[in-house]
C-alpha positions as CSV (number, residue, x, y, z in Angstrom):
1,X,2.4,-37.5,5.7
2,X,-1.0,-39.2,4.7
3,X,-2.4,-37.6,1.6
4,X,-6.0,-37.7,0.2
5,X,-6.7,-36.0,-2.5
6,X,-9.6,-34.2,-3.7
7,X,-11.4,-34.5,-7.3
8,X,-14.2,-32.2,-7.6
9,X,-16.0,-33.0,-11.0
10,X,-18.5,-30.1,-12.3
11,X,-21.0,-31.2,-14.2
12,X,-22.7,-28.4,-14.6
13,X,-24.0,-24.7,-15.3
14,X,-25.1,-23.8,-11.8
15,X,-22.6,-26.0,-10.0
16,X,-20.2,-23.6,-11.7
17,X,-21.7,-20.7,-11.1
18,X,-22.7,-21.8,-7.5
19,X,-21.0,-24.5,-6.0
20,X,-17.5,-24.1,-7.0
21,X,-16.9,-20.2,-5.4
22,X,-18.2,-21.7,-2.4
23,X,-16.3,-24.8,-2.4
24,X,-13.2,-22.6,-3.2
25,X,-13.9,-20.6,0.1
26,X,-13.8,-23.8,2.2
27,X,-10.8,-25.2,0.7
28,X,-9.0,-22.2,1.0
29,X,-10.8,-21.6,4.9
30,X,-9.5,-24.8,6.2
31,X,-6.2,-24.4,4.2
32,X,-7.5,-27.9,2.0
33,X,-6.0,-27.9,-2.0
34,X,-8.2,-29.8,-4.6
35,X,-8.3,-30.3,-8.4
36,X,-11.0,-28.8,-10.2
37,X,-12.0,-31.0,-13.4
38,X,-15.1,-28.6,-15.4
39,X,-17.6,-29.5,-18.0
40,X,-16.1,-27.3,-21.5
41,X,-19.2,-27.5,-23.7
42,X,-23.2,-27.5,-23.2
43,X,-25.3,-28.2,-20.3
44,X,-27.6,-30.7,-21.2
45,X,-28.5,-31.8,-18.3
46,X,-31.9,-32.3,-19.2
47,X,-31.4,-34.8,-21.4
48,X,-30.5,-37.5,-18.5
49,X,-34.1,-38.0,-18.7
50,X,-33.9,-40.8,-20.6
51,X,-32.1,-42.9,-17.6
52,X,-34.8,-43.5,-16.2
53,X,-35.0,-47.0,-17.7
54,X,-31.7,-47.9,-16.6
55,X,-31.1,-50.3,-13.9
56,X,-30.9,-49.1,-10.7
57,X,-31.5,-45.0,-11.5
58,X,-34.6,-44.8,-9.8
59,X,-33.4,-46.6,-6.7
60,X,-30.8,-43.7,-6.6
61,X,-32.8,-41.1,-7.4
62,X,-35.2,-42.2,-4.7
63,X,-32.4,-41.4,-2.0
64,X,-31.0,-38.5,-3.2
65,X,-33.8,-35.9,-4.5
66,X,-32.2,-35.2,-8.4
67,X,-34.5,-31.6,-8.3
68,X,-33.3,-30.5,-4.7
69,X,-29.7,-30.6,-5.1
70,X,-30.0,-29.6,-9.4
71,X,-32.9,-27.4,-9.6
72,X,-35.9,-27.5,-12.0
73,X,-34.3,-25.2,-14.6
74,X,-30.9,-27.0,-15.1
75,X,-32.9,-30.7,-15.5
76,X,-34.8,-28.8,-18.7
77,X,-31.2,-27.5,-19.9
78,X,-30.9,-29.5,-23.2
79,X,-34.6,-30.3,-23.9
80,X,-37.3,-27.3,-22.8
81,X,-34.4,-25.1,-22.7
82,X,-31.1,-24.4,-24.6
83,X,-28.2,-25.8,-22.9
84,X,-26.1,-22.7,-21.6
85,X,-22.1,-23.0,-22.9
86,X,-20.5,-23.5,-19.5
87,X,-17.1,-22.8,-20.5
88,X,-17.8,-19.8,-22.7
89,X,-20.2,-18.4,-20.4
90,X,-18.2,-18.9,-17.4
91,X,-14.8,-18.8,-18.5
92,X,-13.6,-16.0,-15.7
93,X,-14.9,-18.0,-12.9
94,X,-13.2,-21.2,-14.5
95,X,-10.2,-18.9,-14.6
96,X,-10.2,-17.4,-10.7
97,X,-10.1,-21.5,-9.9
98,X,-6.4,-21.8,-11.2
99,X,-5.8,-18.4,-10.4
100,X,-6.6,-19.1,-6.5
101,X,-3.5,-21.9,-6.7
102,X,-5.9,-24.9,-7.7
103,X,-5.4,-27.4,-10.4
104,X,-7.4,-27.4,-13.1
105,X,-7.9,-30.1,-15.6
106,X,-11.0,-32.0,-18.4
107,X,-13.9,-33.4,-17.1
108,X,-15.9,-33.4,-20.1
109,X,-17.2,-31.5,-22.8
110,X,-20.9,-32.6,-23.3
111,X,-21.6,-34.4,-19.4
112,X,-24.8,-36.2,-20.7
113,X,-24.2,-36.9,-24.3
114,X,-20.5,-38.4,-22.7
115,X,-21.9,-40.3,-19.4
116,X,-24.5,-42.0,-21.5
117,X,-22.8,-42.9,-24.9
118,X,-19.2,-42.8,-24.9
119,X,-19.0,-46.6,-23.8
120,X,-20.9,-47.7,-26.9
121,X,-19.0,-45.3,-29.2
122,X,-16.5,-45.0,-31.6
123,X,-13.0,-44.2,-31.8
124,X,-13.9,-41.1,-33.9
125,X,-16.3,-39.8,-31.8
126,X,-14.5,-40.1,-29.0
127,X,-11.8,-38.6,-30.4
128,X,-13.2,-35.0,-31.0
129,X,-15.4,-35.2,-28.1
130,X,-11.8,-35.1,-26.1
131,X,-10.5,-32.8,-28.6
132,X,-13.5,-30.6,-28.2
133,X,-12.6,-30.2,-24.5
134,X,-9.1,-30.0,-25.1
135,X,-9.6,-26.9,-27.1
136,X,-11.6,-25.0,-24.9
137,X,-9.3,-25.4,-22.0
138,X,-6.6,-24.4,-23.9
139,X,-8.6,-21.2,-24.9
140,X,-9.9,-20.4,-21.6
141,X,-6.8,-21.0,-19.8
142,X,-3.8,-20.7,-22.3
143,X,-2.2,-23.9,-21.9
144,X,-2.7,-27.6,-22.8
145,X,-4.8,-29.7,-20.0
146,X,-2.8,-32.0,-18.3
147,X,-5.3,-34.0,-16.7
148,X,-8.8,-36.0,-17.4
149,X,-11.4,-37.7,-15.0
150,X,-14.4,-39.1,-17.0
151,X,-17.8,-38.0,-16.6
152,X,-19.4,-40.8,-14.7
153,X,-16.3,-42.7,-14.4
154,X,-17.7,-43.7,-18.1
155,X,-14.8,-44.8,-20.5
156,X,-13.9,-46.5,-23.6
157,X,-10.4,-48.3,-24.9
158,X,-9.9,-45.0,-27.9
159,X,-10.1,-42.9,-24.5
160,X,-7.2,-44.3,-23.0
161,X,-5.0,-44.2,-25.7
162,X,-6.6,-41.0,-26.8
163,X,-5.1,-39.8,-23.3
164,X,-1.7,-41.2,-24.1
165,X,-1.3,-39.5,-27.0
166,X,-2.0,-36.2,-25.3
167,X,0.5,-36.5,-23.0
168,X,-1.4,-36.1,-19.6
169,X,0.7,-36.2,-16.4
170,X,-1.9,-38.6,-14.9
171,X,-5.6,-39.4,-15.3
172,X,-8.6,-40.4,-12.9
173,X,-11.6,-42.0,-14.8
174,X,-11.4,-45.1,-12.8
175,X,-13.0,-46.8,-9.6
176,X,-10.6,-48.5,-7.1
177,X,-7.8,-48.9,-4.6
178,X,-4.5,-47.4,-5.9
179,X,-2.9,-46.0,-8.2
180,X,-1.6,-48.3,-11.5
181,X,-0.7,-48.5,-15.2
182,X,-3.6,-49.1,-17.2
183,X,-4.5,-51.9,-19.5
184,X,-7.1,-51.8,-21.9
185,X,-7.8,-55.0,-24.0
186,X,-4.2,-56.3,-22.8
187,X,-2.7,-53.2,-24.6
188,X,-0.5,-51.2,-21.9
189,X,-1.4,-47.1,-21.8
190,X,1.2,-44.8,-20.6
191,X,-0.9,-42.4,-18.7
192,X,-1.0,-43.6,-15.0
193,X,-4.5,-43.6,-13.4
194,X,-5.1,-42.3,-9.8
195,X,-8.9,-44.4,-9.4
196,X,-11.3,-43.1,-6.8
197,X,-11.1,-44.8,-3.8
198,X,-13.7,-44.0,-1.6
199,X,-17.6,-43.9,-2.5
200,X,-19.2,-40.7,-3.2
201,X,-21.9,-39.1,-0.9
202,X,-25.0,-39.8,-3.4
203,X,-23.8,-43.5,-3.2
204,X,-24.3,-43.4,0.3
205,X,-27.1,-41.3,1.8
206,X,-30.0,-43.2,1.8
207,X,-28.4,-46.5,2.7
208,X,-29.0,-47.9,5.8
209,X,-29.0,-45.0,8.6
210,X,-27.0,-42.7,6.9
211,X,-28.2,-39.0,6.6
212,X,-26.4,-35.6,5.4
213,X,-26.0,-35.5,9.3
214,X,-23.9,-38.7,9.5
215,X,-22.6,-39.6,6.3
216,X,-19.2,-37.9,7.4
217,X,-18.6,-40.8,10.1
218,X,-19.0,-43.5,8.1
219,X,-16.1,-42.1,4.9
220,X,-14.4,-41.4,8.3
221,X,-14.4,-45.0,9.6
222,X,-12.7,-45.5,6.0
223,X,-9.9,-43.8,6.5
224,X,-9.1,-44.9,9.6
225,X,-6.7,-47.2,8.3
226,X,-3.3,-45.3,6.7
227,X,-3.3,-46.2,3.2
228,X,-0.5,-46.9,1.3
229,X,-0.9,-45.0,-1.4
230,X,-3.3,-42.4,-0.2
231,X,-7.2,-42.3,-1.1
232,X,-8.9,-40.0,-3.6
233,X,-12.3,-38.8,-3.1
234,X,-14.4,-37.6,-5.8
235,X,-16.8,-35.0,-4.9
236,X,-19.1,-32.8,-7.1
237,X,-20.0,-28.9,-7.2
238,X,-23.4,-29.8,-7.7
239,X,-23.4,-31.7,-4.2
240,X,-21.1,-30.7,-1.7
241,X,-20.5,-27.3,-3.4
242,X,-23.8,-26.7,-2.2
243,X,-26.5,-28.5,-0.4
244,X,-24.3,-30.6,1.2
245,X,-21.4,-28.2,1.9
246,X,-22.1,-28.5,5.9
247,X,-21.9,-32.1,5.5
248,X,-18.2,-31.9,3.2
249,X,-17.1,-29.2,5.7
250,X,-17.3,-32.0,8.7
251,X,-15.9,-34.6,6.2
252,X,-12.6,-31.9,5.7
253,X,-12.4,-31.3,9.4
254,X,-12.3,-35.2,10.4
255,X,-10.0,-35.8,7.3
256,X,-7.8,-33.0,9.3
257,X,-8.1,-34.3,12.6
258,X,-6.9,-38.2,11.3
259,X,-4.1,-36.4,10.3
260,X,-4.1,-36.1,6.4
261,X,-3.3,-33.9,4.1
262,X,-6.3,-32.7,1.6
263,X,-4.3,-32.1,-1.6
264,X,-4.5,-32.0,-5.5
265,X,-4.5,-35.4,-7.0
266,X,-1.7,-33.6,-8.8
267,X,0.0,-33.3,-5.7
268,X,-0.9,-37.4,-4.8
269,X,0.6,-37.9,-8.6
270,X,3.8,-36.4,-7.4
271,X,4.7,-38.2,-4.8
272,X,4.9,-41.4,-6.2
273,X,7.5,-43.7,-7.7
274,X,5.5,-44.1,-11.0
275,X,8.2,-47.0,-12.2
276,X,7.0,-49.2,-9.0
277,X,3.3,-49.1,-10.0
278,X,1.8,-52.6,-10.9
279,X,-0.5,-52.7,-14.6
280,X,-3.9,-53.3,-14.0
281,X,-6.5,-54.1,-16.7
282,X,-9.7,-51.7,-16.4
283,X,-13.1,-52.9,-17.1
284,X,-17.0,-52.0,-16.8
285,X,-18.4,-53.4,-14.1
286,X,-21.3,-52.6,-11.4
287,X,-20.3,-50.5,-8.2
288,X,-23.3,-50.7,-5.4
289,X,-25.0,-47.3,-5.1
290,X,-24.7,-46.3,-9.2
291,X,-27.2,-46.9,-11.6
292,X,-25.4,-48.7,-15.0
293,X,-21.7,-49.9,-15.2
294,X,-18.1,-48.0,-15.0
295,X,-15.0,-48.1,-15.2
296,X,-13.3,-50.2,-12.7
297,X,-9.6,-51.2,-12.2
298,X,-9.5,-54.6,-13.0
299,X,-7.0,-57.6,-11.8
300,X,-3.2,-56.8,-12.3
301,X,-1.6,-57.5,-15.5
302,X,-0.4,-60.0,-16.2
303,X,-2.5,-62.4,-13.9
């Protein structure tokens, strides 16, 4: 059975609120699974302001329109308004999500104040930004996480090994083409990362012809192709949970009609022999269609 699993990353107050019930309603429609990663801590949303003098934002932002799909009041969360405490606000919808049968698992605690300084930052602060996620998923859900996928595929070397010391199952912070053993700064981490392997709607619409209308048929030329190891696709509440639902409901039905299965990367995790997988060193490095650099899985280890 081909298997592609599906990451949905909420970033966000109303992509909780909003665009994860209805993205629950389509998995569970088309009989699809997922994993759910949620933002923990404060919407600050507002604060991404200050990327505008990063290379490449505008370009993205001129293709995919930032106030349409986010809305005027969550892009002044964290500056003209207080940041709303996603997790402790919206800790019974967070709830319903694993209730319903779906992994759950970390995305972040602060979204902005991670995606924009964690690569720069210390070991320290790293540390407690993780453990300040950690904590409130244990108290909204009563059990340790067991997974992480990093806000804006944005990592440092303390994450990684912050991860192994928790004793995830598996992670997915990374960018690439299967899964692997990471190596950061030639040190081996025992926590096996799933990558995202095929680009995100907001990378592509805009490009080229492609259109919410006909975005579908391109991922679907994709994943043509069987892949060995199956393909993840990260997808966000704040996008296909809501304007762009019609356009993730045809990507789900073509997914369906090539024959895969749409599961939890949990699921994707299971099903392989973890002592077979080849080390890989990660690294930051440019993806076309994102603004800044990321984490990519890097050349295998030992070259």
């Amino acid at each position: 059975m081909k298997l592609l699993a599906l990451k949905i990353d909420v970033d966000t107050y109303r992509g909780t609120r909003e665009g994860v019930p209805r993205l629950v309603e389509l998995l569970q429609r088309l009989g699809a699974d997922a994993t759910f990663l949620f933002s923990l801590g404060p919407d600050h949303t507002g604060r991404a302001i200050k990327r505008v003098f990063r290379p490449g934002f505008m370009k993205k932002v001129s293709r995919t329109s930032v106030v349409e799909h986010y809305g005027i009041q969550t892009l002044l969360y964290g500056t003209l308004l207080p940041g709303p405490d996603i997790g402790r606000r919206c800790a019974d919808i967070l709830r319903s999500v694993a209730a319903d049968g779906f992994e759950v698992g970390i995305h972040t605690w602060d979204h902005i104040k991670w995606q924009d300084y964690v690569a720069g930052e210390s070991a320290a602060w790293t540390r407690e930004q993780i453990d300040l996620a950690a904590a409130r998923f244990a108290e909204v859900f009563g059990t340790p996480a067991k997974t992480h996928g990093a806000a804006g595929w944005q990592m440092n070397p303390e994450a990684y090994r912050h991860q192994q010391r928790m004793a995830l199952t598996y992670a997915s912070d990374t960018r690439g083409t299967h899964p692997f053993w990471p190596v950061v700064k030639g040190e081996p981490v025992r926590c096996v990362q799933l990558p995202t392997t095929l680009p995100t709607l907001d990378e592509l619409i805009g490009v080229g012809d492609l259109t919410p209308e006909n975005v579908h048929e391109h991922l679907l030329k994709l994943t043509a192709a069987e892949p060995e190891f199956g393909h993840v696709y990260t997808l966000h509440a704040e996008l296909e949970g809501m304007k762009l639902l019609p356009t993730f409901e045809r990507l789900l039905q073509g997914w369906l009609a090539q024959g895969y299965k749409l599961v939890s990367t949990l699921e994707l995790f299971n099903a392989l022999d973890t002592s077979t997988l080849p080390y890989h060193s990660v690294e930051m490095g440019e993806l076309e269609g994102r603004s800044g650099t990321l984490a990519l899985q890097g050349p295998r280890f030992p070259a």
